[in-house]
Each structure stands twice: as C-alpha cells, then as structure tokens.
N, CA, C and O atoms as a GROMACS GRO file, in nm:
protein
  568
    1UNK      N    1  -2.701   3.447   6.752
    1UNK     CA    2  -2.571   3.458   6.691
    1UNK      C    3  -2.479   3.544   6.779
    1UNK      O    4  -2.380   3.481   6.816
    2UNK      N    5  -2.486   3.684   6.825
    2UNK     CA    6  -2.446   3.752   6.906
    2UNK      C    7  -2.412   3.678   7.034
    2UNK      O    8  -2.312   3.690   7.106
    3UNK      N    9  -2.528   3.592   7.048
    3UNK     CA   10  -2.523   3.577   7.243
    3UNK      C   11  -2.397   3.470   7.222
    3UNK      O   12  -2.310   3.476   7.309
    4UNK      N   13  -2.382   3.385   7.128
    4UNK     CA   14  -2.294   3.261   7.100
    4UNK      C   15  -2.153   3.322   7.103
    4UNK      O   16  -2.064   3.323   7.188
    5UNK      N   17  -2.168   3.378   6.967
    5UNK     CA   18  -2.036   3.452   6.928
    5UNK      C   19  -1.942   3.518   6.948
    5UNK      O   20  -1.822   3.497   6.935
    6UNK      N   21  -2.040   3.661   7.004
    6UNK     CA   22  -1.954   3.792   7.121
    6UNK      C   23  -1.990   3.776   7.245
    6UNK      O   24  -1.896   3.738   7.316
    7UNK      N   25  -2.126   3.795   7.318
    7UNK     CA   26  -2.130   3.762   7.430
    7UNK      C   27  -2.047   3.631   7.484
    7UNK      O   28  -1.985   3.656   7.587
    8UNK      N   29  -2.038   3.533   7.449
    8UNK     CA   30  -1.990   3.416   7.464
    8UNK      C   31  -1.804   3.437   7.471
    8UNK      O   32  -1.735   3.364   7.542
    9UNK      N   33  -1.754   3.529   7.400
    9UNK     CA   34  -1.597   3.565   7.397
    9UNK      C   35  -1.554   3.664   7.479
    9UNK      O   36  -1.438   3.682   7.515
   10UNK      N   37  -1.709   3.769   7.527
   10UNK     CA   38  -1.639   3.872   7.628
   10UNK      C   39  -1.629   3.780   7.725
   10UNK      O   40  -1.518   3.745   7.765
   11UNK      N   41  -1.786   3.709   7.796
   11UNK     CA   42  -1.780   3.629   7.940
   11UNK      C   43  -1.659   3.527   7.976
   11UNK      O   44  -1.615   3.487   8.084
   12UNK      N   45  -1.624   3.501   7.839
   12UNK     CA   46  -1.495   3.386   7.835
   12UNK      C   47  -1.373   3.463   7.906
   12UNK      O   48  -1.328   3.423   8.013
   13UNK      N   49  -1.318   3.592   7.831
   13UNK     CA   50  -1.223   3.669   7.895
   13UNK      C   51  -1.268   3.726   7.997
   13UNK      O   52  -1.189   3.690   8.084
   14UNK      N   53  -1.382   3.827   8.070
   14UNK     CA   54  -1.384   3.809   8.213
   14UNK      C   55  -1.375   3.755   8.283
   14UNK      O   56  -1.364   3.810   8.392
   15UNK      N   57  -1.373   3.580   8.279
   15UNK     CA   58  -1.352   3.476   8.349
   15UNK      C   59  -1.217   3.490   8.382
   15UNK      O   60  -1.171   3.505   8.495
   16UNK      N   61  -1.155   3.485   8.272
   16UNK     CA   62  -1.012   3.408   8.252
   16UNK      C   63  -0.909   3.535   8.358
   16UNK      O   64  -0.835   3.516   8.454
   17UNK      N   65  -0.947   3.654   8.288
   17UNK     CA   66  -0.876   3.756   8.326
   17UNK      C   67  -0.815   3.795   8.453
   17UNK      O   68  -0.711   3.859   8.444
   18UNK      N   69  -0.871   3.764   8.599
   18UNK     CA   70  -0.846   3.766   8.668
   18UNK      C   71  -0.709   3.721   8.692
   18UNK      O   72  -0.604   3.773   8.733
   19UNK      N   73  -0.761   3.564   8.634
   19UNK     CA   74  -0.658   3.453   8.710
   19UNK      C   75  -0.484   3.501   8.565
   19UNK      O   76  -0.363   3.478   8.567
   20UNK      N   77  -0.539   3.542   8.507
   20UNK     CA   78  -0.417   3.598   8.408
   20UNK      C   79  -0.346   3.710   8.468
   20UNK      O   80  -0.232   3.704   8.514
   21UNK      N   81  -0.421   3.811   8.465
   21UNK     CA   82  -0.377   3.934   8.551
   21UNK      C   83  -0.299   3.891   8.706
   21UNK      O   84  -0.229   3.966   8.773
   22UNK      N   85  -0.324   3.795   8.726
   22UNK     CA   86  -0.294   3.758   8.921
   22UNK      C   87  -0.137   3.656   8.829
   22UNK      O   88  -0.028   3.668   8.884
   23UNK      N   89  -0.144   3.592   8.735
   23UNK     CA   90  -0.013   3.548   8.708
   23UNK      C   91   0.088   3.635   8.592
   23UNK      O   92   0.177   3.603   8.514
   24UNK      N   93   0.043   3.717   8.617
   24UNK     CA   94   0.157   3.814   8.553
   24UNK      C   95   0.138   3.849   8.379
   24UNK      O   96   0.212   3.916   8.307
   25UNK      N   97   0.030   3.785   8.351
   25UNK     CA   98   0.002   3.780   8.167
   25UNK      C   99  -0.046   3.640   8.109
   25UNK      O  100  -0.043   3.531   8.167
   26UNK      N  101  -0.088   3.668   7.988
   26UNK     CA  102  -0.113   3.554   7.889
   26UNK      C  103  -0.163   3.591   7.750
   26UNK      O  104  -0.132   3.696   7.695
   27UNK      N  105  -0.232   3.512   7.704
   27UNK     CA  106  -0.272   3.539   7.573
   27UNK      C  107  -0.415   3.468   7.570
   27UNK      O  108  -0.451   3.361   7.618
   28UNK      N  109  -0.502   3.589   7.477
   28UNK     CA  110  -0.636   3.516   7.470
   28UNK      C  111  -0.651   3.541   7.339
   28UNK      O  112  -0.609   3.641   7.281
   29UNK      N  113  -0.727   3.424   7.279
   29UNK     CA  114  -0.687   3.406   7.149
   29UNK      C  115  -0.922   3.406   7.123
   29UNK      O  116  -0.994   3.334   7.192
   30UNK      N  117  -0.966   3.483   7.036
   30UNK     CA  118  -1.094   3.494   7.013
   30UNK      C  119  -1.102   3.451   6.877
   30UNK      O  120  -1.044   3.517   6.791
   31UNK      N  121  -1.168   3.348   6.846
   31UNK     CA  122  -1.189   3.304   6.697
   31UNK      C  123  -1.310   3.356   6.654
   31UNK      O  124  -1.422   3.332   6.700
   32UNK      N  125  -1.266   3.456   6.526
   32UNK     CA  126  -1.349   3.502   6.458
   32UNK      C  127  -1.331   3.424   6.342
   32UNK      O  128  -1.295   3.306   6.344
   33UNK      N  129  -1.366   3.517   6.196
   33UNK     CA  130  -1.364   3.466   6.069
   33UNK      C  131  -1.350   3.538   5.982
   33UNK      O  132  -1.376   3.657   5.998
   34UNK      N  133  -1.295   3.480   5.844
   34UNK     CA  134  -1.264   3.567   5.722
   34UNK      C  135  -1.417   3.702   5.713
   34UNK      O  136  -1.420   3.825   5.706
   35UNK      N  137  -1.526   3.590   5.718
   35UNK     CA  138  -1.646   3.682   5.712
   35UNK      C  139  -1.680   3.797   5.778
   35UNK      O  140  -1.775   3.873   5.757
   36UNK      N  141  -1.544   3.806   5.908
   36UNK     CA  142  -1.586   3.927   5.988
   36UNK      C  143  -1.487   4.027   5.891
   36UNK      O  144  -1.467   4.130   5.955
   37UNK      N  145  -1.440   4.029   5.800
   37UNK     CA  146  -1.378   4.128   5.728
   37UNK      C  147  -1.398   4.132   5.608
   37UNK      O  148  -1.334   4.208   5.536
   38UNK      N  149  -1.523   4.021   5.547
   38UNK     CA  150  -1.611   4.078   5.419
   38UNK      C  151  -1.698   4.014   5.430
   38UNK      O  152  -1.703   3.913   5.500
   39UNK      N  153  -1.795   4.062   5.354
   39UNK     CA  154  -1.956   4.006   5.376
   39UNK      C  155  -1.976   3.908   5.290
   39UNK      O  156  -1.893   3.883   5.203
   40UNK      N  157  -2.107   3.831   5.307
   40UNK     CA  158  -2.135   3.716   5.239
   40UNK      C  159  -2.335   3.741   5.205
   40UNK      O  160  -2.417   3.785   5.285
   41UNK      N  161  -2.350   3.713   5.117
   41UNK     CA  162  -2.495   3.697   5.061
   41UNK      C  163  -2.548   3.580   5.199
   41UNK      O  164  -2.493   3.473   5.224
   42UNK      N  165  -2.689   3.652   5.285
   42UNK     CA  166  -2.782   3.632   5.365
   42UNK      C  167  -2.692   3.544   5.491
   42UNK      O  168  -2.712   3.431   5.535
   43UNK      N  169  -2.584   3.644   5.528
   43UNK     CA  170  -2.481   3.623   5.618
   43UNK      C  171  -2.478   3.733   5.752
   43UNK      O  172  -2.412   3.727   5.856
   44UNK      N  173  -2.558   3.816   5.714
   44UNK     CA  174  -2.585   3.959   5.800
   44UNK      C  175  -2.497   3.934   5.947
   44UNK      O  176  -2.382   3.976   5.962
   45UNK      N  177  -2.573   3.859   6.053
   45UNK     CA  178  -2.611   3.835   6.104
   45UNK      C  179  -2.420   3.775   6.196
   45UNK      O  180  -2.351   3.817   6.290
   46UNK      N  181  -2.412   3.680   6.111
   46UNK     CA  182  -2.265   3.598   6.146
   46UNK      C  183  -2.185   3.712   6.086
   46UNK      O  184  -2.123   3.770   6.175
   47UNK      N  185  -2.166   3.763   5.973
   47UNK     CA  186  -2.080   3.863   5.961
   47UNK      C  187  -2.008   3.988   6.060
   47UNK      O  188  -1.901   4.046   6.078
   48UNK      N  189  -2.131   3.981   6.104
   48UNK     CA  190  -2.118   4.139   6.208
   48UNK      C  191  -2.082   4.093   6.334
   48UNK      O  192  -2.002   4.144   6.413
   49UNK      N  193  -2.161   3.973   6.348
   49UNK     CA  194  -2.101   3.932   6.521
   49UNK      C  195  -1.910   3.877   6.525
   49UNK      O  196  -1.831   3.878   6.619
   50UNK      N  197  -1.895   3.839   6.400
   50UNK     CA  198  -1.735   3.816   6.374
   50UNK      C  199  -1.664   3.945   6.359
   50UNK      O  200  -1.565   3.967   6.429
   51UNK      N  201  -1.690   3.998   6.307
   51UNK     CA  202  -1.638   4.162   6.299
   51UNK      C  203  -1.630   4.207   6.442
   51UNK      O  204  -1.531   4.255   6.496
   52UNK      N  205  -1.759   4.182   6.502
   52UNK     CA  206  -1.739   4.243   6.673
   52UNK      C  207  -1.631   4.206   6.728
   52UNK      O  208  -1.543   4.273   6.783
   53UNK      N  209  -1.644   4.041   6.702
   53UNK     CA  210  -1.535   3.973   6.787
   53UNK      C  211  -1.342   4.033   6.743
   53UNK      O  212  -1.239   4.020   6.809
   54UNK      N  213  -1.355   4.067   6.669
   54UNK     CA  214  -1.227   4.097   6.570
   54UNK      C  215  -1.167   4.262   6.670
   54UNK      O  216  -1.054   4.291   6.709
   55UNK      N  217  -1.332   4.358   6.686
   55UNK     CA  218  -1.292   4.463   6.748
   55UNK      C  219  -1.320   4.445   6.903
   55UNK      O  220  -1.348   4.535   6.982
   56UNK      N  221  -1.310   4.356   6.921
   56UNK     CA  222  -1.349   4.296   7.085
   56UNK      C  223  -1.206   4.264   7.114
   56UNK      O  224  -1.152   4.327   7.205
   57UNK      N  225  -1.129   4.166   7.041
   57UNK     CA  226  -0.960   4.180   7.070
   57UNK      C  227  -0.915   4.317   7.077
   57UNK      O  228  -0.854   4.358   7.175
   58UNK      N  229  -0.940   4.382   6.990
   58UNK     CA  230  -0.864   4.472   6.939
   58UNK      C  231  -0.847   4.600   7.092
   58UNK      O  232  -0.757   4.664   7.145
   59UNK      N  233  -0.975   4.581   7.106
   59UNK     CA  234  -1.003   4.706   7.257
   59UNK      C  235  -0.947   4.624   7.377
   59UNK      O  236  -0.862   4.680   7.447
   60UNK      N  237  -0.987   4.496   7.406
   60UNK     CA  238  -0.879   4.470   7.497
   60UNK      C  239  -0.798   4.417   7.500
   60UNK      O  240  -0.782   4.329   7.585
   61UNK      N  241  -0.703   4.449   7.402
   61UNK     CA  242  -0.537   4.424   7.354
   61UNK      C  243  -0.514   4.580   7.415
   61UNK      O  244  -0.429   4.601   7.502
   62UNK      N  245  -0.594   4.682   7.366
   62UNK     CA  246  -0.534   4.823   7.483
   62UNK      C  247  -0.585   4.840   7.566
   62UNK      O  248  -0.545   4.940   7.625
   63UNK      N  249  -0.697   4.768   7.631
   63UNK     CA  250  -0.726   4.758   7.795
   63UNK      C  251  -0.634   4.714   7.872
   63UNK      O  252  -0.604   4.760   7.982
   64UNK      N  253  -0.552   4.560   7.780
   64UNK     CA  254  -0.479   4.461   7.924
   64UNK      C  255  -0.364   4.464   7.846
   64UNK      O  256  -0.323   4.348   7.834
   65UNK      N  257  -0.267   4.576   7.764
   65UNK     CA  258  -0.177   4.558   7.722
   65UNK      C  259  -0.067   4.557   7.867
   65UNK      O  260   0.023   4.477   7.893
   66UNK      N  261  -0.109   4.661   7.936
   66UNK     CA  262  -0.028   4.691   8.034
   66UNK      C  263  -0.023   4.578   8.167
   66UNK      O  264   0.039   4.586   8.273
   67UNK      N  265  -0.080   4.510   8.133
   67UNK     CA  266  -0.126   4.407   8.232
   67UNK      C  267  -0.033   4.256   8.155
   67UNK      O  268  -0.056   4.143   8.198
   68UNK      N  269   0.037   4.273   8.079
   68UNK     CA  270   0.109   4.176   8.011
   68UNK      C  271   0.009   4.065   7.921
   68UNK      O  272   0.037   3.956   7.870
   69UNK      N  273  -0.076   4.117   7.924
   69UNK     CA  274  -0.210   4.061   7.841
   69UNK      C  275  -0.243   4.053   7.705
   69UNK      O  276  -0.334   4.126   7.668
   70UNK      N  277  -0.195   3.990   7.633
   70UNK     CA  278  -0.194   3.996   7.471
   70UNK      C  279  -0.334   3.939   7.415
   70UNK      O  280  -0.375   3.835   7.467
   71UNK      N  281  -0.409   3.997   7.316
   71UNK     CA  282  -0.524   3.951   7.308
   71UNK      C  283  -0.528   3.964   7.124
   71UNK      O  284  -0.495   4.067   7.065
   72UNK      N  285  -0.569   3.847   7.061
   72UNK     CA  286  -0.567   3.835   6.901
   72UNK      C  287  -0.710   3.755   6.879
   72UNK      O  288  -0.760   3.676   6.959
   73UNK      N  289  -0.768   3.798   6.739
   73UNK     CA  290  -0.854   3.712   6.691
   73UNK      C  291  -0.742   3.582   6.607
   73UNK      O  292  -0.621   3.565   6.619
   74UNK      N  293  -0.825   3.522   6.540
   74UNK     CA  294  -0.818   3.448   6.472
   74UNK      C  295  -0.928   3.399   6.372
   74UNK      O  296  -1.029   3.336   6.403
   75UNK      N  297  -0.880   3.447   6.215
   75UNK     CA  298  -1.018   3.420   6.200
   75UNK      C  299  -0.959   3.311   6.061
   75UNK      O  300  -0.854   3.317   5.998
   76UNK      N  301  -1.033   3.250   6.053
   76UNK     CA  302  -0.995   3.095   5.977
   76UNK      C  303  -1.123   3.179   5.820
   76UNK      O  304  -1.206   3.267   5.796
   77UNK      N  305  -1.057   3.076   5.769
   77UNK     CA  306  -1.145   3.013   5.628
   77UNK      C  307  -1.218   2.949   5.659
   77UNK      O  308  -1.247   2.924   5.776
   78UNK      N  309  -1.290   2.887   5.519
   78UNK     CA  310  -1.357   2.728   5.566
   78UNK      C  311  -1.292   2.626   5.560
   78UNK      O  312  -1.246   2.589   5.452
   79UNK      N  313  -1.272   2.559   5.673
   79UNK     CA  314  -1.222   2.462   5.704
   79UNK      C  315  -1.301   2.297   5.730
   79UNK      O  316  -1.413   2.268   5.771
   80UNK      N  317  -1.215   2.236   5.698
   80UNK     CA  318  -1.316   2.067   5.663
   80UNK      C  319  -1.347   2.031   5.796
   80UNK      O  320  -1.269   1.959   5.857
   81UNK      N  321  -1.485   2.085   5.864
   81UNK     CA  322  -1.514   2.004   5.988
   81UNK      C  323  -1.639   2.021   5.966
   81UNK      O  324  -1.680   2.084   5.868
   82UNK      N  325  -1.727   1.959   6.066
   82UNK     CA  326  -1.852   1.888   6.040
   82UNK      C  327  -1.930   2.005   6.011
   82UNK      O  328  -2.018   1.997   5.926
   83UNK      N  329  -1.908   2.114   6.073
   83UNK     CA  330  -2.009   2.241   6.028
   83UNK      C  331  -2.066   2.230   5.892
   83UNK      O  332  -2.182   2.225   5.851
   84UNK      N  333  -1.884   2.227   5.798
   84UNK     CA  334  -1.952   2.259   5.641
   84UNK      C  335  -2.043   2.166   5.628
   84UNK      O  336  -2.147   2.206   5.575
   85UNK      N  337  -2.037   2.013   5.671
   85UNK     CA  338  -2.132   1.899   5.634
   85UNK      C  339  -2.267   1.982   5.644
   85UNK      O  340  -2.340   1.978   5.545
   86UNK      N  341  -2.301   2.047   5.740
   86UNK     CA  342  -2.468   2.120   5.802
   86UNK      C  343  -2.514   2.210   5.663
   86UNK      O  344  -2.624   2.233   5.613
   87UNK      N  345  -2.372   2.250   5.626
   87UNK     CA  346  -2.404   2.386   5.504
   87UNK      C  347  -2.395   2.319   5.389
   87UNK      O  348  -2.481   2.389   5.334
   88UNK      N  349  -2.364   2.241   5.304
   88UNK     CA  350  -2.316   2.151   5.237
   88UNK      C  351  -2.326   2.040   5.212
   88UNK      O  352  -2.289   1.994   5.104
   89UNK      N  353  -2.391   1.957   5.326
   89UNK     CA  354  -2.456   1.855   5.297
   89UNK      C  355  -2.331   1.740   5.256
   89UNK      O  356  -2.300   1.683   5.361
   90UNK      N  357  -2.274   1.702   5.177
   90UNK     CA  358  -2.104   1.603   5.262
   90UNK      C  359  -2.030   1.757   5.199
   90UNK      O  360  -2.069   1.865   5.153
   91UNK      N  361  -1.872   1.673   5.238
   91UNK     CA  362  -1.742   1.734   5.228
   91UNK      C  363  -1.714   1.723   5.054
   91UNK      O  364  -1.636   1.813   5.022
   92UNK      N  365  -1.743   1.662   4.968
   92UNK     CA  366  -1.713   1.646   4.842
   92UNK      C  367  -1.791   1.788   4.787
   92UNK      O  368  -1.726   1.868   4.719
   93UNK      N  369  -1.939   1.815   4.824
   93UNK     CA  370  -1.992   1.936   4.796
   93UNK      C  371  -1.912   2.090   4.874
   93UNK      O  372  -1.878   2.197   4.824
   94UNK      N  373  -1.908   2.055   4.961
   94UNK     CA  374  -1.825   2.173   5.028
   94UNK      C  375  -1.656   2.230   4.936
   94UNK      O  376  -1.594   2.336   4.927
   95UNK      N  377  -1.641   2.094   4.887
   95UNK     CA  378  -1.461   2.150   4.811
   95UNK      C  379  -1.514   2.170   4.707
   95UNK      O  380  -1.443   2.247   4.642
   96UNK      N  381  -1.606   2.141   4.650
   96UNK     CA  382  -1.608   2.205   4.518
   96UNK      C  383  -1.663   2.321   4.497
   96UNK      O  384  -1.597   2.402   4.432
   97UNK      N  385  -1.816   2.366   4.553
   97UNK     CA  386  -1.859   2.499   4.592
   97UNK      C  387  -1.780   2.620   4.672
   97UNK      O  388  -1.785   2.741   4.646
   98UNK      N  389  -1.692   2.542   4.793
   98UNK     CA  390  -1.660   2.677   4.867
   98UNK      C  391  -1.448   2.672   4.825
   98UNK      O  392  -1.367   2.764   4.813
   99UNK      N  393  -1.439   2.568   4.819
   99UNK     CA  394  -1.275   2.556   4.772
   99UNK      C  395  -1.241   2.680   4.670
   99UNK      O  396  -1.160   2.769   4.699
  100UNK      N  397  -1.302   2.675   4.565
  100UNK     CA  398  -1.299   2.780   4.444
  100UNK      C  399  -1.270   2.927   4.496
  100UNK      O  400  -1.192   3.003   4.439
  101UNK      N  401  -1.343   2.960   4.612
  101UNK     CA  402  -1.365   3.082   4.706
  101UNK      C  403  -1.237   3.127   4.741
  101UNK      O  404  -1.204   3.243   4.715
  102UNK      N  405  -1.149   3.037   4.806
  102UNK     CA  406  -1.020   3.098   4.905
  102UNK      C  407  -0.880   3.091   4.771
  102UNK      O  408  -0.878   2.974   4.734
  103UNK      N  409  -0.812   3.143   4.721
  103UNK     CA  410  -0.725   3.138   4.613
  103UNK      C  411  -0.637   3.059   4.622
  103UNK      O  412  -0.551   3.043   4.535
  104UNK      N  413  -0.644   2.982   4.754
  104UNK     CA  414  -0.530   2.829   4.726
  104UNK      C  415  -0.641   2.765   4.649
  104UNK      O  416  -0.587   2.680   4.578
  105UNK      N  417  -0.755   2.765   4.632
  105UNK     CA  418  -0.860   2.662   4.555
  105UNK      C  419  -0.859   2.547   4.653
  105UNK      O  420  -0.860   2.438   4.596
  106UNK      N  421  -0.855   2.540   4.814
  106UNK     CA  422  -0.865   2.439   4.892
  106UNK      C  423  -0.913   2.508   4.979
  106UNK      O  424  -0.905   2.630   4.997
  107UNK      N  425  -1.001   2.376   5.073
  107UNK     CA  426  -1.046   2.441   5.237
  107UNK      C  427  -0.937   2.362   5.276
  107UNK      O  428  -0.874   2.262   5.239
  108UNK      N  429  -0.940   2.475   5.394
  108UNK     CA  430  -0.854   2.437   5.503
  108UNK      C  431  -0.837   2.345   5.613
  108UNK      O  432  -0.936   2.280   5.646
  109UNK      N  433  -0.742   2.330   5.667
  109UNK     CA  434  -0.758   2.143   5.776
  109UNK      C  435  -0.763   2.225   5.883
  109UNK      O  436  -0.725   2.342   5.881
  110UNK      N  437  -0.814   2.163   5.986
  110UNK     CA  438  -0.811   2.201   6.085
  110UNK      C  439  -0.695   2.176   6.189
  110UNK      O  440  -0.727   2.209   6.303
  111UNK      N  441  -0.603   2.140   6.180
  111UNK     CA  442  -0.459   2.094   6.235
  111UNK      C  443  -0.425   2.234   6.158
  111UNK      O  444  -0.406   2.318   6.246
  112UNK      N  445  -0.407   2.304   6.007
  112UNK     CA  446  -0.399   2.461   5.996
  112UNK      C  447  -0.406   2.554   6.131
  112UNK      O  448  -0.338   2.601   6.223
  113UNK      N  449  -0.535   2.546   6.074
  113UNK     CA  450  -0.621   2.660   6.223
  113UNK      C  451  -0.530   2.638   6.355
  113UNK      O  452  -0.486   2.732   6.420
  114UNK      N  453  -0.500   2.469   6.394
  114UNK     CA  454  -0.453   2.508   6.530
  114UNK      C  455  -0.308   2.538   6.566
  114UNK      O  456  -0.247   2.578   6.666
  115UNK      N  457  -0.280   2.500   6.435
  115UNK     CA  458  -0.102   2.536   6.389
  115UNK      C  459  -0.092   2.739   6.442
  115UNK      O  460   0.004   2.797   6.492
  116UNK      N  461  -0.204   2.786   6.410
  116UNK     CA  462  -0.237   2.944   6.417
  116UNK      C  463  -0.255   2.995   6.546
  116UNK      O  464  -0.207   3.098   6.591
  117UNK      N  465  -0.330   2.913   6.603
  117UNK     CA  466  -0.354   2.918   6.741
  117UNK      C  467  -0.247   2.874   6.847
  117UNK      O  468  -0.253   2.912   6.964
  118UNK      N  469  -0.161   2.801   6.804
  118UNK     CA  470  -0.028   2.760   6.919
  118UNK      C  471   0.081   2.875   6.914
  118UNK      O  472   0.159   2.914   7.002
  119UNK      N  473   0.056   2.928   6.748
  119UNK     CA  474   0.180   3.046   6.702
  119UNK      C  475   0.121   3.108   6.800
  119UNK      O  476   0.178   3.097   6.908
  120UNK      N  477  -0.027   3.203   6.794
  120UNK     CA  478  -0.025   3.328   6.872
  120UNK      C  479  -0.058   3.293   7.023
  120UNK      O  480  -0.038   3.395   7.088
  121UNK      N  481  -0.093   3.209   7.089
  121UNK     CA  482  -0.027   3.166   7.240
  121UNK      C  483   0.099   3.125   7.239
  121UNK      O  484   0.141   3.147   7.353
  122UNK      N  485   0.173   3.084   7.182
  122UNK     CA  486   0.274   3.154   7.236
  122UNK      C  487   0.390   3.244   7.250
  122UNK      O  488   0.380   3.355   7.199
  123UNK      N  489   0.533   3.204   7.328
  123UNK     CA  490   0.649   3.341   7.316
  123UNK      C  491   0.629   3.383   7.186
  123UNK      O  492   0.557   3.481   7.168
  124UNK      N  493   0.682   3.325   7.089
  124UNK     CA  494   0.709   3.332   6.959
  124UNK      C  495   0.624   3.430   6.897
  124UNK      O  496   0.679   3.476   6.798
  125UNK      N  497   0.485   3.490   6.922
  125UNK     CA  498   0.432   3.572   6.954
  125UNK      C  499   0.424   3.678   7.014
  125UNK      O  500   0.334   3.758   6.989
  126UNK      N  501   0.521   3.701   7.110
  126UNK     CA  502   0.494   3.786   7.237
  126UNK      C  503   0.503   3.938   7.147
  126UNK      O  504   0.473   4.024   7.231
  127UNK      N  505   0.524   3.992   7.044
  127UNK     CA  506   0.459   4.093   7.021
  127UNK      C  507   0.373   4.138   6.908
  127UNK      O  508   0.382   4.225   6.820
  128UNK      N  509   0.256   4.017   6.953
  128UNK     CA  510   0.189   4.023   6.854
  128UNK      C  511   0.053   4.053   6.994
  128UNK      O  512   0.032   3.993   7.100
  129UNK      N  513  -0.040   4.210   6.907
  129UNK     CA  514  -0.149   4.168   6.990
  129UNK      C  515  -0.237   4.321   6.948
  129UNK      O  516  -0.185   4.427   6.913
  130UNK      N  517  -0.371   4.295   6.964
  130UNK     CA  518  -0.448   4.368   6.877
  130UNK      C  519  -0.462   4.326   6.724
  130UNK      O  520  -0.516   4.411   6.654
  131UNK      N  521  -0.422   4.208   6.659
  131UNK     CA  522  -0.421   4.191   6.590
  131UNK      C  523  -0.522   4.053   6.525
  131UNK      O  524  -0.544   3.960   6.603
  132UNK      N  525  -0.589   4.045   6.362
  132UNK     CA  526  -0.664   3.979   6.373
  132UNK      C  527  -0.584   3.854   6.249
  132UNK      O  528  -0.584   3.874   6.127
  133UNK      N  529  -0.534   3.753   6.304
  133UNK     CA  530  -0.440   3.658   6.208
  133UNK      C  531  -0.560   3.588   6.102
  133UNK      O  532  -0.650   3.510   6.131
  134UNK      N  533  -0.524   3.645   5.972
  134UNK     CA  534  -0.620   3.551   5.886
  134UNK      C  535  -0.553   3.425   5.850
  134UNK      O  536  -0.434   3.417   5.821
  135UNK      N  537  -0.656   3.307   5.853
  135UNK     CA  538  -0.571   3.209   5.804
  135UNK      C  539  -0.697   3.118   5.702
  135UNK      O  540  -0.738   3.003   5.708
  136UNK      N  541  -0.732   3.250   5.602
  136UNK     CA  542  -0.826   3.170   5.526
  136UNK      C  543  -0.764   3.150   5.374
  136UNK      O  544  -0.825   3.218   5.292
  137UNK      N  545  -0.662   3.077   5.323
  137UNK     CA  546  -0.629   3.056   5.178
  137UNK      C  547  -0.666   3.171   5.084
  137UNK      O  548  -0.714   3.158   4.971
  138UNK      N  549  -0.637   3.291   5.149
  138UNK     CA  550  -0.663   3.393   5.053
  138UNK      C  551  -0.794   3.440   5.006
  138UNK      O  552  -0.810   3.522   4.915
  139UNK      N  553  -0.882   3.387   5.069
  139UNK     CA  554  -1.002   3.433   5.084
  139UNK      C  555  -1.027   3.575   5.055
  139UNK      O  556  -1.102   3.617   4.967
  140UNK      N  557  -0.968   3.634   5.125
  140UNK     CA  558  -1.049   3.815   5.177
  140UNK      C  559  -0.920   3.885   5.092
  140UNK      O  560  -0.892   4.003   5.113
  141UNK      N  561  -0.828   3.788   4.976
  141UNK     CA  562  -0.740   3.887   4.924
  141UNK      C  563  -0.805   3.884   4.762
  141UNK      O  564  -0.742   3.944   4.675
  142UNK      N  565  -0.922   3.817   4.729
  142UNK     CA  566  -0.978   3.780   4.610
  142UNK      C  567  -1.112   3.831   4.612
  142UNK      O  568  -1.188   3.812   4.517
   0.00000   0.00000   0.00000
C-alpha cells in the first residue's frame, strides 16, 4: 500500500521536478482521499498511506514554493469506476451501500474528479498550494 501510494508519489515528483524547476514552475497535483482525513473500519493501512500523501504535498509545497512550484493533493470520494466494482461487486451495490456515506447521497463521476484536477493545474489556481482539495460529496463533513 505504501510502496503504491507514497513511495509511488514521492518518485513521481523527483522525476518531474527537475524538468519543472529548469522551466520556471508548475503544479503537481498527488491524489489522495477523503480516507486520508478520516478513518474507515479495517482501512488502517490505505488510510495512513493517504494521509501521508496529503502531508507529502503539504512539505513540498514549502520545499518548491520558491521554485514557482505549487504542489496540492486531491483527494476524491467514491467515485463510479471499476475499483468500486472489486469492493462492491457491480455499481448498483456500490450506490446504495456507499452513496448514503457522502451527504449529496451520490458517488461521484469521474469527469468530477478531473473537473478538480484541471482547476488546480491550472492559472486559475496559481495561489493555491499546500493544500488538500476535497472533492468527496461531503463525506468528511458528516
């Protein structure tokens, strides 16, 4: 879970960073999840590595602020893609078990999520950073 999750989001931004830093800035966008900002029954595990990822922006949003480097999580709800099918078994079980959860009483589309992800890449953004955008239907406010 770790090696996927965080390891997998630092090596992503050491990659990238260079070639960002050498063009003057950008934005790196780390998808976490509602779950990294509350826990879930026999979730240990994914909880904490999303939480990392959440304080993994957060430290280098003031590592590469000065470097014109904006760095945000993103952490979604549950959203209708094949995952829930794995947890859930179809999509008809998933809206009725996990829909109830987020206080719109819906999962989320995934055209949402990337609606979230174009806001914080780009200008329209530019002073947004250290920050973790929830975009779970009210999830973590219930």
């Amino acid at each position: 879970m770790f090696a996927v999750n965080v390891t997998g989001a630092f090596l992503m931004s050491r990659a990238v960073l260079p070639t960002m830093i050498a063009a003057g800035g950008g934005s790196i966008i780390h998808i976490a999840s509602q779950l990294g900002r509350v826990a879930a029954p026999a979730r240990a595990a994914y909880c904490t590595s999303k939480g990392a990822i959440i304080q993994l922006a957060k430290a280098m949003a003031v590592d590469h602020a000065g470097q014109n480097i904006r760095v945000n999580a993103l952490s979604p709800g549950a959203v209708e893609t094949r995952r829930l099918l794995l947890r859930y078994g179809d999509m008809a079980t998933a809206r009725r078990v996990a829909g109830p959860k987020h206080l719109l009483n819906r999962l989320g589309e995934p055209e949402e999520i990337a609606q979230a992800a174009l806001f914080l890449a780009s200008d329209a953004a530019s002073f947004i950073t250290g920050a973790d955008m929830l975009v779970d239907g009210g999830y973590t406010t219930i």
